[in-house]
C-alpha positions in Angstrom: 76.0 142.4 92.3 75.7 142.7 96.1 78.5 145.4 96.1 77.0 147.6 92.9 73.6 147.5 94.8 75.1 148.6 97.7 76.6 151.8 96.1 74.5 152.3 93.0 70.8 151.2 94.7 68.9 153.2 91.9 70.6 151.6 89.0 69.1 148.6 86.9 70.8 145.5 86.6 70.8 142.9 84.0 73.0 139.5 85.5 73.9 136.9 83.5 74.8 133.6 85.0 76.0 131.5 82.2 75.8 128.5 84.3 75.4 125.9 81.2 79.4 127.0 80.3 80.3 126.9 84.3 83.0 126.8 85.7 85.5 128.8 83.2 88.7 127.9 84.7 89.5 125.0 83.0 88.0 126.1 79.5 89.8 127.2 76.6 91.0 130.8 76.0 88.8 130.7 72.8 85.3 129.3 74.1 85.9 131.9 76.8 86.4 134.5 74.5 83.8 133.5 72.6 81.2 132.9 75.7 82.0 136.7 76.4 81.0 137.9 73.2 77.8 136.1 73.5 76.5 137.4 76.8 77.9 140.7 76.1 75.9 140.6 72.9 72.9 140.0 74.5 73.1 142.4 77.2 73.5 145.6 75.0 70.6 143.7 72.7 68.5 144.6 76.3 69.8 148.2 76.5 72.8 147.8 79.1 74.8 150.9 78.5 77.9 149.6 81.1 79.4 145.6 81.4 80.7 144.3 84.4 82.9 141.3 83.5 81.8 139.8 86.7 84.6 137.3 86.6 88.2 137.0 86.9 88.9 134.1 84.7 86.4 135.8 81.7 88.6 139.4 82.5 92.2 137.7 82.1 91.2 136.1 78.9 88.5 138.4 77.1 88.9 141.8 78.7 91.6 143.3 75.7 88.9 141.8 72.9 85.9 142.8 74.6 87.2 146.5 74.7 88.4 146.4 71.3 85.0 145.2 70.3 82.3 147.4 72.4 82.6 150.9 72.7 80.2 151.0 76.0 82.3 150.9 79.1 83.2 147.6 80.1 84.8 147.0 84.0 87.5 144.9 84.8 87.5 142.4 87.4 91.4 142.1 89.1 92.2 140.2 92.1 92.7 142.5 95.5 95.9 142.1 95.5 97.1 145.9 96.0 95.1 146.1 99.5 96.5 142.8 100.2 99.8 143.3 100.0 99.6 146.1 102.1 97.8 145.0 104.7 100.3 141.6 105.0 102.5 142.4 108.1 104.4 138.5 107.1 104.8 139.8 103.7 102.9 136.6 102.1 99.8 137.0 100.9 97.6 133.5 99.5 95.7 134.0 96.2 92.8 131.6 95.5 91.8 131.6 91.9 91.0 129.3 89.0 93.8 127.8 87.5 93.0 130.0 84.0 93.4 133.0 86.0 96.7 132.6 87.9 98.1 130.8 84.9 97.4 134.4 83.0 99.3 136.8 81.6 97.2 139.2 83.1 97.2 137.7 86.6 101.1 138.2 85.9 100.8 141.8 84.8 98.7 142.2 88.0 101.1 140.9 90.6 104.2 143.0 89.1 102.3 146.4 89.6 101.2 145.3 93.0 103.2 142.8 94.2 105.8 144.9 95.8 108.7 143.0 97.6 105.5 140.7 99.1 105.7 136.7 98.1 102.9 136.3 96.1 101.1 132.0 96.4 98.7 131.6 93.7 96.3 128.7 94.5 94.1 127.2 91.5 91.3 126.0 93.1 89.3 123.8 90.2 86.9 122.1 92.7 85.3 125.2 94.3 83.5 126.4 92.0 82.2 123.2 90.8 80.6 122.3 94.5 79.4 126.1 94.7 77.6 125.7 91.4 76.3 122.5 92.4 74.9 123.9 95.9 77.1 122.2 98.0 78.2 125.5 99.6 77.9 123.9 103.1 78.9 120.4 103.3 82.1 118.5 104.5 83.1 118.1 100.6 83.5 121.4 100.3 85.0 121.9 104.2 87.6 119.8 103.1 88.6 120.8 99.4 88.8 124.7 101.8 91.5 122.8 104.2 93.6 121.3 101.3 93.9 124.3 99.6 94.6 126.7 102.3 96.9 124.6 104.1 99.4 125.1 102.2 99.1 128.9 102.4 99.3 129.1 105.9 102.2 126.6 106.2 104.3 129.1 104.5 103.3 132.1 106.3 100.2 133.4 104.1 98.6 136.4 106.4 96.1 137.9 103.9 94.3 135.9 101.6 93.0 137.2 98.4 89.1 135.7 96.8 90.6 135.6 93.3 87.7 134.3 91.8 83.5 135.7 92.2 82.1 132.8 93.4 84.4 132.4 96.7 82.8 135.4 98.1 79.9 132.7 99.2 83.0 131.1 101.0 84.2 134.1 103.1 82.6 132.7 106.3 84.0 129.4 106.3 87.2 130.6 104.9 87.9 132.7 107.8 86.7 130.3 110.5 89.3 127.7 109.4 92.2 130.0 108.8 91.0 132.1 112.0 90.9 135.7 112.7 94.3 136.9 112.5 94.2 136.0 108.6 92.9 138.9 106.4 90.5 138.2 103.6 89.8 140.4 100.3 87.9 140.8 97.2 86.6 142.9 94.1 83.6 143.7 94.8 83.8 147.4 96.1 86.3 148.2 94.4 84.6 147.5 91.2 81.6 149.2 92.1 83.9 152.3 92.7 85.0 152.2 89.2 81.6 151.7 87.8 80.3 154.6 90.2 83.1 156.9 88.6 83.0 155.4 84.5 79.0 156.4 84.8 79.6 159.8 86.4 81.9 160.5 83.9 80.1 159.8 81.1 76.4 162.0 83.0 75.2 158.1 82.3 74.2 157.7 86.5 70.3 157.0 86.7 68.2 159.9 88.5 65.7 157.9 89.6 65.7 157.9 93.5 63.5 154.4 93.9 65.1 151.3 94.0 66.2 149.7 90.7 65.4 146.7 89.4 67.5 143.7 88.8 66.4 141.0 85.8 68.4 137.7 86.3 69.0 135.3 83.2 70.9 131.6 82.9 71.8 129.8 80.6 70.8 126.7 82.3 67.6 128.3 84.0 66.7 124.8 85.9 64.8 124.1 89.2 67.6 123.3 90.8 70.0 126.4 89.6 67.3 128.6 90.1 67.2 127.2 93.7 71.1 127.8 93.7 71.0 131.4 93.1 67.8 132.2 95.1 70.0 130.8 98.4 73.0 132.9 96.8 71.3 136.2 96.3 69.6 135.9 99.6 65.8 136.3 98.4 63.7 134.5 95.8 63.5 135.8 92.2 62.9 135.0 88.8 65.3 133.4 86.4 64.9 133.3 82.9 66.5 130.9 80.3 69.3 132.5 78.3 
């Protein structure tokens, strides 16, 4: 969201957090699939006219249904692994994702166009997401569940690491201080709004209006404390209603 505002600041946004069915990476292909269908059915019900399948584990299971079944535009999410690769000078690059998404065909598909001679490391990472939905974004739980999954990476010569999943973008900063500045760090997000940037122009769908737009954020667990959670997240307070 941070990246579409940043490029499209006159659009309105419509964000789903469907924090009740959090995290997805250990769900079933089908309740995915089906979760999908449900938030993508409620965001045309409020007039969306593009989806952004803000997720990596919802894009390697859903993305082929979701297209057969909408005929608005619906973005991808992919891992960064194409700028990765080529910015690796060891020719190792670190991926940390949920265990749905590097398990994948998709993820698959992904590394065999871009993968180039680099070694690719996959890293499920089950626990981060938990402690970032939980708000324990800053705390020596989460400090140490970073170590014991990047350790590994390093130890075998990782030099770029890719943020395979949306919700480690809140880790960047404590990522790079415990792998240090010589390691590279990448994700989706501007590369996605890119793509939604060109799919609207394409289509004359870009809004005209030169103010601001607005964003409307829903959950489907719209509690005190998730509302608390995302408020820290997004940087300002808003308004979250239940989905």
């Amino acid at each position: 969201m941070q990246a579409l505002r940043a490029l499209l600041p006159h659009e309105d946004y419509l964000y789903c957090a469907d924090t009740a069915h959090a995290p997805y990476g250990e769900k079933s292909e089908e309740y995915i699939r089906e979760r999908c269908f449900a938030l993508a059915d409620f965001l045309i019900a409020q007039g969306a006219k593009a989806l952004v399948v803000a997720c990596n584990t919802a894009t390697a299971v859903a993305l082929k249904d979701l297209r057969l079944r909408y005929t608005l535009p619906v973005i991808a999410l992919e891992p960064a692994l194409k700028p990765a690769v080529a910015a690796s000078r060891s020719g190792v690059v670190g991926v940390l994702a949920t265990r749905r998404t590097v398990e994948s065909a998709h993820f698959q598909g992904q590394v065999a166009r871009h993968g180039g001679t680099a070694r690719i490391l996959p890293q499920p990472c089950p626990k981060l997401v938990t402690l970032l939905e939980a708000g324990a974004q800053d705390t020596p739980e989460m400090t140490t569940a970073l170590h014991d999954y990047l350790t590994p990476l390093l130890a075998q010569g990782a030099d770029a690491l890719v943020l395979g999943c949306t919700h480690f973008v809140f880790l960047r900063a404590g990522i790079q201080v415990l792998v240090g500045p010589d390691i590279a760090l990448f994700d989706s997000g501007a590369g996605v709004a890119r793509v939604l940037r060109d799919r609207l122009h394409s289509m004359a769908a870009l809004n005209p209006q030169t103010t601001e737009g607005n964003v409307r954020f829903w959950s489907s667990a719209a509690t005190p404390a998730t509302v608390g959670i995302m408020a820290r997240l997004w940087g300002t307070p808003l308004t979250v209603q239940q989905l």
